[in-house]
DOBA-348863 format. One line per field, with one value per atom (N, C-alpha, C): chain; atom name; x, y, z. Coordinates in nm, 2 decimals, padded with zeros to 4 digits. Atoms other than C-alpha are relative to their C-alpha. Layout:
# residues N
mol = c(A ...)
atom = c(CA ...)
xx = c(X ...)
yy = c(Y ...)
zz = c(Z ...)
END
This chain:
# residues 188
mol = c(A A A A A A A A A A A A A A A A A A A A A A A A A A A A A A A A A A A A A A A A A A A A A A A A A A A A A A A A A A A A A A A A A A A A A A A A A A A A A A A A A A A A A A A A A A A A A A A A A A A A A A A A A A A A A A A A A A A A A A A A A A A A A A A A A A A A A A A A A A A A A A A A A A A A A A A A A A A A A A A A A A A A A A A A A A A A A A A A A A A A A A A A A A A A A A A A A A A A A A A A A A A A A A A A A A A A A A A A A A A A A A A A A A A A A A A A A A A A A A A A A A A A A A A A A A A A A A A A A A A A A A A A A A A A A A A A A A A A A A A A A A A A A A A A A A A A A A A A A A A A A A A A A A A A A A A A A A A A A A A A A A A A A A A A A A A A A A A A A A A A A A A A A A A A A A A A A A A A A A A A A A A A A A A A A A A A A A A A A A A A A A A A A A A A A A A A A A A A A A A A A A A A A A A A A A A A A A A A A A A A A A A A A A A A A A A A A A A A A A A A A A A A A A A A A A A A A A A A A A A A A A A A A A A A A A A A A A A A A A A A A A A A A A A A A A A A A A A A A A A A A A A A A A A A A A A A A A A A A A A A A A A A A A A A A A A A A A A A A A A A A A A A A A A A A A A A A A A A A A A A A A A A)
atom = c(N CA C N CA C N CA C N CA C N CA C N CA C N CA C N CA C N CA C N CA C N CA C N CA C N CA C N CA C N CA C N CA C N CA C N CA C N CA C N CA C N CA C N CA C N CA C N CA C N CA C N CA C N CA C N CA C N CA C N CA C N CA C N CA C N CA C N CA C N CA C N CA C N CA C N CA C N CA C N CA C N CA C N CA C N CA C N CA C N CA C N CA C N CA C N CA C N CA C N CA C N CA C N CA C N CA C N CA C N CA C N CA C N CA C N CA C N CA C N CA C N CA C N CA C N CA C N CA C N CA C N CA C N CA C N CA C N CA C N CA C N CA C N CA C N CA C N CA C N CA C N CA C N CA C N CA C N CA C N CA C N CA C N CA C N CA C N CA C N CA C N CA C N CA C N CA C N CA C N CA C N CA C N CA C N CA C N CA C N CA C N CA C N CA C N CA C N CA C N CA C N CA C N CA C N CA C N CA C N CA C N CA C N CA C N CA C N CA C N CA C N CA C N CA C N CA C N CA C N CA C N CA C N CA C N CA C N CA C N CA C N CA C N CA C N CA C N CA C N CA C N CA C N CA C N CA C N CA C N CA C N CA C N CA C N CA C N CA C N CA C N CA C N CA C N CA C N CA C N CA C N CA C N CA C N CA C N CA C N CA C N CA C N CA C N CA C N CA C N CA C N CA C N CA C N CA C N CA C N CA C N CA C N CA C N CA C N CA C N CA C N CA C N CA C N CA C N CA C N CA C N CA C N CA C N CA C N CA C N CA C N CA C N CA C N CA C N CA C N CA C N CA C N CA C N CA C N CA C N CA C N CA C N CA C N CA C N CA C N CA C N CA C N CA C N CA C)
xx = c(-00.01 07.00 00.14 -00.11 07.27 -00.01 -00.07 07.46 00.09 -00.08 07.59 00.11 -00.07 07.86 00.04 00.01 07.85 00.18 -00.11 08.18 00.00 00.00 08.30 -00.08 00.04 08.13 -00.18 00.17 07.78 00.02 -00.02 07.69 00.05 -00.09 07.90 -00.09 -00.02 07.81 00.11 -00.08 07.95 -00.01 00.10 07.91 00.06 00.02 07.81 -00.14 00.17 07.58 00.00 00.11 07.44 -00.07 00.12 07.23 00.02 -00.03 07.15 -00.15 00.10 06.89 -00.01 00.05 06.70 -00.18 00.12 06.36 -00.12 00.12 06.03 -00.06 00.08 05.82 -00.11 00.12 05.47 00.02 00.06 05.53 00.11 -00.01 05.71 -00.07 00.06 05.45 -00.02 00.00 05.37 00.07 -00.13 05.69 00.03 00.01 05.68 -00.10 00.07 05.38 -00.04 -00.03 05.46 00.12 -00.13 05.80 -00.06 00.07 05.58 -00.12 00.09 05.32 00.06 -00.02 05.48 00.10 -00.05 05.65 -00.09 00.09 05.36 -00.07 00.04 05.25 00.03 -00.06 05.50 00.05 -00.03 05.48 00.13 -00.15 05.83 -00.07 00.02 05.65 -00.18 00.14 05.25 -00.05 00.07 05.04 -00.01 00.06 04.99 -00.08 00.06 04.75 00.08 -00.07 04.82 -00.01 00.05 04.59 00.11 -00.04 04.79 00.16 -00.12 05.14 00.00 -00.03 05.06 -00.01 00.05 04.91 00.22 -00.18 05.31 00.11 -00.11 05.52 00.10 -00.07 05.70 00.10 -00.05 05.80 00.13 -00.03 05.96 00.17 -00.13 06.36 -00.06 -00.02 06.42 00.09 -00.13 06.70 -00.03 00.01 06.74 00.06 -00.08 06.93 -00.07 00.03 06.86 -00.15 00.18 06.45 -00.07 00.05 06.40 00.01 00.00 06.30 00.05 -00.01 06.50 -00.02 00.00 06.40 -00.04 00.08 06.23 00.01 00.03 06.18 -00.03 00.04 06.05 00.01 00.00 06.06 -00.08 00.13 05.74 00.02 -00.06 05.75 -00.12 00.11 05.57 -00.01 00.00 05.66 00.10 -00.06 05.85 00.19 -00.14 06.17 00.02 00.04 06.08 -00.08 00.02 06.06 -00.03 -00.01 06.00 00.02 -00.03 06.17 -00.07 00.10 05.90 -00.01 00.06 05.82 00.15 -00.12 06.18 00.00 -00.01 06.20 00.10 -00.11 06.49 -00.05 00.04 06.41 00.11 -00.10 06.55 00.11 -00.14 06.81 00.09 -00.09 06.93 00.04 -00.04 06.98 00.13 -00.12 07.31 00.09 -00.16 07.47 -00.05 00.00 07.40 -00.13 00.12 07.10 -00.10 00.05 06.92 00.03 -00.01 07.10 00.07 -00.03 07.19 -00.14 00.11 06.83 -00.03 00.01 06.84 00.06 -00.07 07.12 -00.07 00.09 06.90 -00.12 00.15 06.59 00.09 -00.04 06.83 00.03 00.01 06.98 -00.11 00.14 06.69 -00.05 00.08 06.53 00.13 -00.14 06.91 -00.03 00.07 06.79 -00.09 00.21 06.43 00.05 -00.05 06.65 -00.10 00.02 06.46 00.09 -00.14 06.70 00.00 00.00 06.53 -00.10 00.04 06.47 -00.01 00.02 06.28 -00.05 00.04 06.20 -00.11 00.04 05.96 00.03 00.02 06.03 00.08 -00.04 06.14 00.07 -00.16 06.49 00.06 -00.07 06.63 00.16 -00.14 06.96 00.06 -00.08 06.99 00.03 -00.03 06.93 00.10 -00.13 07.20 00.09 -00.11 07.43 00.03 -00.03 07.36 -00.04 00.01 07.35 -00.12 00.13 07.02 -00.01 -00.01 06.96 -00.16 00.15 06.65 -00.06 00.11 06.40 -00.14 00.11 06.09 -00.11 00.08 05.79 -00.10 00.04 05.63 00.05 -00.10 05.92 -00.11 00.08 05.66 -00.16 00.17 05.29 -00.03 00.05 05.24 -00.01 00.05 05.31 -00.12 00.08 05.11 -00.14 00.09 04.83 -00.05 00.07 04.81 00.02 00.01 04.89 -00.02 -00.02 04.96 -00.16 00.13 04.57 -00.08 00.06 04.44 00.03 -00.04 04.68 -00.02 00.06 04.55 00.11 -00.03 04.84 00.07 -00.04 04.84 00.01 00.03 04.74 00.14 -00.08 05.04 00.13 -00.12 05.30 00.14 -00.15 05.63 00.08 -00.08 05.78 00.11 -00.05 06.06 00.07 00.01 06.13 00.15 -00.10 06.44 00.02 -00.02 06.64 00.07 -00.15 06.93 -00.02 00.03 06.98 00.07 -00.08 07.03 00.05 -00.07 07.29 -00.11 00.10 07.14 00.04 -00.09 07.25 00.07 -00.16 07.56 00.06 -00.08 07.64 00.08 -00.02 07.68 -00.11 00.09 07.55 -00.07 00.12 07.24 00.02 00.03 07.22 -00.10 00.13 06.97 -00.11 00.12 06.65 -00.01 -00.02 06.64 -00.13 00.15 06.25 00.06 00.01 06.44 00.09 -00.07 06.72 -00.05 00.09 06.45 -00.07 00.14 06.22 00.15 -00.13 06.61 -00.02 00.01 06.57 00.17 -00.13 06.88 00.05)
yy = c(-00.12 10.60 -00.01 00.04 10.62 00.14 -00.13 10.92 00.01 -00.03 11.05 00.10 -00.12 11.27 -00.04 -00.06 11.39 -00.06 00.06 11.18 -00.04 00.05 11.12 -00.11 00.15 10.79 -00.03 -00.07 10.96 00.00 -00.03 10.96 -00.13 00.11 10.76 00.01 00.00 10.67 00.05 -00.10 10.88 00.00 -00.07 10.99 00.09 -00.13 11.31 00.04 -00.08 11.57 -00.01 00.00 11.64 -00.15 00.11 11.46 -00.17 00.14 11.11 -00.04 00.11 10.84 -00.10 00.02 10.73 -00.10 00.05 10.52 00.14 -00.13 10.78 -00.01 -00.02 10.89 00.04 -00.05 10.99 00.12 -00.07 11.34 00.03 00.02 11.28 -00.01 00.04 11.19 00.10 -00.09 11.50 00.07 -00.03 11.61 -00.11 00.11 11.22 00.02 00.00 11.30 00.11 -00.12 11.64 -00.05 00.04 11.51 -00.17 00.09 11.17 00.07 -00.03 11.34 00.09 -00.10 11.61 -00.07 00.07 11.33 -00.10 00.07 11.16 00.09 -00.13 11.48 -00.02 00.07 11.37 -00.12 00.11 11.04 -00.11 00.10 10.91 -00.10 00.09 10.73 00.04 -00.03 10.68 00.05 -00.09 10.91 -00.07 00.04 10.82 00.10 -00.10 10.94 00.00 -00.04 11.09 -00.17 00.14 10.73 -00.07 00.12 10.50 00.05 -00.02 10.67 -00.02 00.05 10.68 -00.15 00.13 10.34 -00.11 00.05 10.20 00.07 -00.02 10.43 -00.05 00.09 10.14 -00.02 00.03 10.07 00.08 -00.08 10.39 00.08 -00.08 10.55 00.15 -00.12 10.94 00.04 -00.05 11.15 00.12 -00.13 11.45 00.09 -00.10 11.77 00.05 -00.13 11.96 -00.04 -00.02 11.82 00.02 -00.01 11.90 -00.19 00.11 11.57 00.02 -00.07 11.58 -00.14 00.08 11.25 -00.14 00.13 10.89 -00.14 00.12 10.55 -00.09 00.11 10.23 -00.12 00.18 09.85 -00.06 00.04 09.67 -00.12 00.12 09.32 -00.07 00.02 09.12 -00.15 00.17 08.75 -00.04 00.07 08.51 00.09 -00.02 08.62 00.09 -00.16 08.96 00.09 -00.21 09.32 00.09 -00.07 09.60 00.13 -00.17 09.94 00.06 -00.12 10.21 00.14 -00.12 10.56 00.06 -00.09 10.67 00.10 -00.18 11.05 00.06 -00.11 11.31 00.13 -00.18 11.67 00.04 -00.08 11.87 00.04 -00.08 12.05 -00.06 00.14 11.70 -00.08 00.08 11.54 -00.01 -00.02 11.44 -00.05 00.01 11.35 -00.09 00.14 11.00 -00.05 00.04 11.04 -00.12 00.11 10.83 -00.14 00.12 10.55 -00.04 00.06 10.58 -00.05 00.03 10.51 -00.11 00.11 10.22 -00.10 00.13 10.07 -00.02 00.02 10.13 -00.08 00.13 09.91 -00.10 00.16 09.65 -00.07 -00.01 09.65 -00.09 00.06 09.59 -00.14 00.15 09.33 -00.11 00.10 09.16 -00.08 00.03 09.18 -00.06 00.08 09.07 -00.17 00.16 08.72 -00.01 -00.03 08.89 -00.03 00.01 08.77 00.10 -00.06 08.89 00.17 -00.17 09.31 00.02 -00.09 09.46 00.14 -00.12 09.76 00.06 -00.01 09.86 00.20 -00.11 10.19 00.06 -00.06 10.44 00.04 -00.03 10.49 -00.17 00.13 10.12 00.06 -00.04 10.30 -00.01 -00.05 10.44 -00.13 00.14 10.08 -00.09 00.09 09.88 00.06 -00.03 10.13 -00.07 00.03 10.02 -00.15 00.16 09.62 -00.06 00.08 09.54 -00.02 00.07 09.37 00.03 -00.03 09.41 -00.16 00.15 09.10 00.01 00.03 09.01 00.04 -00.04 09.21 -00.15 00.12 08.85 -00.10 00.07 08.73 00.08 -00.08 08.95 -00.05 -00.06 08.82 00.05 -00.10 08.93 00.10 -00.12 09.26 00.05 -00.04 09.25 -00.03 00.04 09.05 00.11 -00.08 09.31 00.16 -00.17 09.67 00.03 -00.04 09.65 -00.02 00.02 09.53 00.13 -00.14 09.83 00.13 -00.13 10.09 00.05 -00.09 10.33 00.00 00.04 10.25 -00.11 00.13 09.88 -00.02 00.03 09.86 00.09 -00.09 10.11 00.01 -00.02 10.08 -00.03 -00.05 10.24 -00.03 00.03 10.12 -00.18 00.07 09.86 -00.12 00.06 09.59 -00.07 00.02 09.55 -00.09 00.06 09.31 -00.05 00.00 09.28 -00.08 00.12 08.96 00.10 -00.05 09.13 -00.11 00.08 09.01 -00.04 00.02 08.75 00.06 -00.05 08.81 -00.05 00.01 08.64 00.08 00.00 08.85 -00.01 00.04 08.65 00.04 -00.08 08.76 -00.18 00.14 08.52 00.00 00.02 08.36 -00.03 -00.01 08.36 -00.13 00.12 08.14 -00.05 00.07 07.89 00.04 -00.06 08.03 00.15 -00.15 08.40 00.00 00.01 08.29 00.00 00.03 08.17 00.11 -00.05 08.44 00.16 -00.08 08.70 00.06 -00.05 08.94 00.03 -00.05 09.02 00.10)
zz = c(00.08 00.90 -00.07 00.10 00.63 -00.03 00.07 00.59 -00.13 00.12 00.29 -00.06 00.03 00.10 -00.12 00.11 -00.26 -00.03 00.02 -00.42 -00.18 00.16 -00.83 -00.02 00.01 -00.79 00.04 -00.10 -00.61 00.10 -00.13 -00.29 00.10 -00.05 -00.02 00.12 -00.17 00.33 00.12 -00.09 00.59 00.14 -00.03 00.90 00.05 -00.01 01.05 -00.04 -00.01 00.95 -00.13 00.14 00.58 -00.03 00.10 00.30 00.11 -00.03 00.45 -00.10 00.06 00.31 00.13 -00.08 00.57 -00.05 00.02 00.59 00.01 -00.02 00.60 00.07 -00.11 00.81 -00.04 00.03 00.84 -00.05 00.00 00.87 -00.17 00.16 00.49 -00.07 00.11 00.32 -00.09 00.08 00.19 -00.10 00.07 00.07 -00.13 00.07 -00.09 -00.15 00.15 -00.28 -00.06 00.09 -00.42 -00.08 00.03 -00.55 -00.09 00.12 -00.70 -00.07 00.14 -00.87 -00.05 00.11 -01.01 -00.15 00.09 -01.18 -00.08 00.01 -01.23 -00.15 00.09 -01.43 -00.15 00.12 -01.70 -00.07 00.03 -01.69 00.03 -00.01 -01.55 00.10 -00.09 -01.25 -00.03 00.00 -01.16 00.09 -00.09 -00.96 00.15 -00.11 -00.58 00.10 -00.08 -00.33 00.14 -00.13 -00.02 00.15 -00.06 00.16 -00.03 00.03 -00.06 00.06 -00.01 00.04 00.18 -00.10 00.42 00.02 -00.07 00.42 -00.04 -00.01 00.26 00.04 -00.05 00.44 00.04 -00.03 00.57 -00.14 00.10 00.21 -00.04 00.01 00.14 00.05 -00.04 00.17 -00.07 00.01 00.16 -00.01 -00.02 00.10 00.00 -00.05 00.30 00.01 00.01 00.32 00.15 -00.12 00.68 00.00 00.01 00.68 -00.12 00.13 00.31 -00.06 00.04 00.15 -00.20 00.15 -00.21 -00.12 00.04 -00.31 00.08 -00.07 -00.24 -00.12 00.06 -00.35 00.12 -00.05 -00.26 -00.02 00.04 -00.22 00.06 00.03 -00.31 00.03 00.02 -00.15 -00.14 00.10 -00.45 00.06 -00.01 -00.29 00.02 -00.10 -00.07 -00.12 00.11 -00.37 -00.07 00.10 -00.53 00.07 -00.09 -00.44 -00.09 00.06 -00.67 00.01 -00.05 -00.65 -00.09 00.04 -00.68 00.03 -00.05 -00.69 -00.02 00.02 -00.77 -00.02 00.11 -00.80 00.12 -00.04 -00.72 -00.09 00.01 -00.69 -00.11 00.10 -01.01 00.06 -00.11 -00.77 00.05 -00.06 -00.67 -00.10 00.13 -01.01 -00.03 00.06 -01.13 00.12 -00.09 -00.84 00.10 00.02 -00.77 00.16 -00.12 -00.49 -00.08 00.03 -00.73 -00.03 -00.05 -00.69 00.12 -00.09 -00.37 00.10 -00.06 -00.31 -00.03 00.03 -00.55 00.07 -00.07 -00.35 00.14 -00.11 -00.03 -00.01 00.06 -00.17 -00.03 00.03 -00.31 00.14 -00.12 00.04 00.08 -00.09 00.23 -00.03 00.05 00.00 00.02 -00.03 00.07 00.19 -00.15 00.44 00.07 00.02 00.36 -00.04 00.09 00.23 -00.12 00.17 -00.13 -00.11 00.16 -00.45 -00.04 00.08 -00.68 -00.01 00.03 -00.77 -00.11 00.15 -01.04 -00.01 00.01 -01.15 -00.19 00.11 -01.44 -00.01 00.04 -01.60 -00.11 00.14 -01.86 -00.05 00.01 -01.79 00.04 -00.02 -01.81 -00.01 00.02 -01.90 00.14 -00.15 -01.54 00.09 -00.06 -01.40 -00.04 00.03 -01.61 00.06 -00.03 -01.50 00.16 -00.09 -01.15 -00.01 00.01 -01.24 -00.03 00.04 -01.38 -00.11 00.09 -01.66 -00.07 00.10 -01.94 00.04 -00.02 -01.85 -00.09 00.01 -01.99 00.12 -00.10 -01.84 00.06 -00.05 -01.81 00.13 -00.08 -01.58 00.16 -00.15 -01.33 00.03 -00.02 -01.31 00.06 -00.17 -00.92 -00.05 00.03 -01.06 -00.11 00.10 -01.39 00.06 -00.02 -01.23 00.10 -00.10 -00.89 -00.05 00.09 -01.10 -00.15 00.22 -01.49 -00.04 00.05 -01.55 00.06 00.03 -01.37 -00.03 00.01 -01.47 -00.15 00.14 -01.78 -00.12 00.15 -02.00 -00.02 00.09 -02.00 -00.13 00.15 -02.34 -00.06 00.07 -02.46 00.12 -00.12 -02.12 -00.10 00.07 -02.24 00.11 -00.11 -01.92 -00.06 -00.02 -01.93 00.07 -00.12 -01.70 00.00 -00.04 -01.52 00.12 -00.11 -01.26 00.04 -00.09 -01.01 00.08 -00.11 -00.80 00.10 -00.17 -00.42 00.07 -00.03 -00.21 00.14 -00.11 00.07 00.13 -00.12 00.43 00.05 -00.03 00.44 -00.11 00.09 00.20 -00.16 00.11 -00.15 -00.12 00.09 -00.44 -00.07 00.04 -00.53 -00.18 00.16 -00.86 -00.03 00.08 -01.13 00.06 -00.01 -01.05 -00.16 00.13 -01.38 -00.06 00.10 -01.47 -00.03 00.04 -01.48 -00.15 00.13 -01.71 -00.13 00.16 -01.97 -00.02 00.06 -01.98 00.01 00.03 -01.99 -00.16 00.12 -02.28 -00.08 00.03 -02.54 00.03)
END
């Protein structure tokens, strides 16, 4: 469990009591998927069912205030080298003050743990991801994901999503360098 506390820089690890970011639980799900579809509503992320959210709980960080869930995300393994942070959403009332990437750094984290490199993320704020070290790629640099989601999702043909990606450190520690098929397919 990873505690937290609200700092110029976002949220720090602490400990004690308030906000932490923690892995989820079952009895989160719900809170999970009121907080992704209502985002889902507008399009920043894609709809999940309540099935598909219990069946990846495992996947899944939270950030909590007192039992209130004010935000989630996930890390998608895709293959022996790649993870995908998913489902990103922070509750309006939590925005601005760096719970959403302290959730990012908990999925990079992990996949560091998992001996995952490489992390991507497709979506509609690439801004928010450079800030935290990701880089614009070529949505091609992904088939696993295109081949197991992008073909059945309703706006393949028209996806306004962006595709981003941050080498995680392994577990000694060092930060992994580029695989030579990511370099080539590296957008300007």
């Amino acid at each position: 469990m990873t505690n937290l506390s609200a700092t110029s820089k976002g949220w720090r690890r602490k400990s004690g009591r308030g906000m932490q970011i923690r892995k989820a639980r079952t009895a989160d799900i719900p809170a999970i998927a009121r907080l992704v579809n209502s985002r889902a509503e507008v399009g920043d992320v894609l709809p999940r069912s309540l099935d598909e959210l219990y069946e990846c709980v495992r996947d899944f960080f939270v950030a909590s205030d007192g039992g209130a869930v004010l935000g989630c995300s996930s890390l998608k393994v895709m293959g022996e080298d790649l993870a995908e942070v998913r489902s990103l959403v922070v509750a309006p009332e939590a925005q601005g003050t760096g719970l959403g990437r302290g959730l990012v750094e908990a999925c990079v984290e992990e996949a560091g743990q998992l001996g995952i490199r490489r992390v991507f993320a497709l979506t509609a704020k690439p801004v928010f991801f450079e800030r935290l070290g990701f880089e614009r790629v070529a949505r091609s640099a992904f088939p696993q994901k295109i081949w197991k989601d992008c073909f059945s999702c309703r706006f393949f043909e028209s996806c306004p999503e962006v595709a981003v990606q941050r080498m995680a450190k392994d577990n000694a520690g060092e930060t992994a360098e580029y695989l030579q098929e990511s370099n080539a397919t590296r957008t300007e």
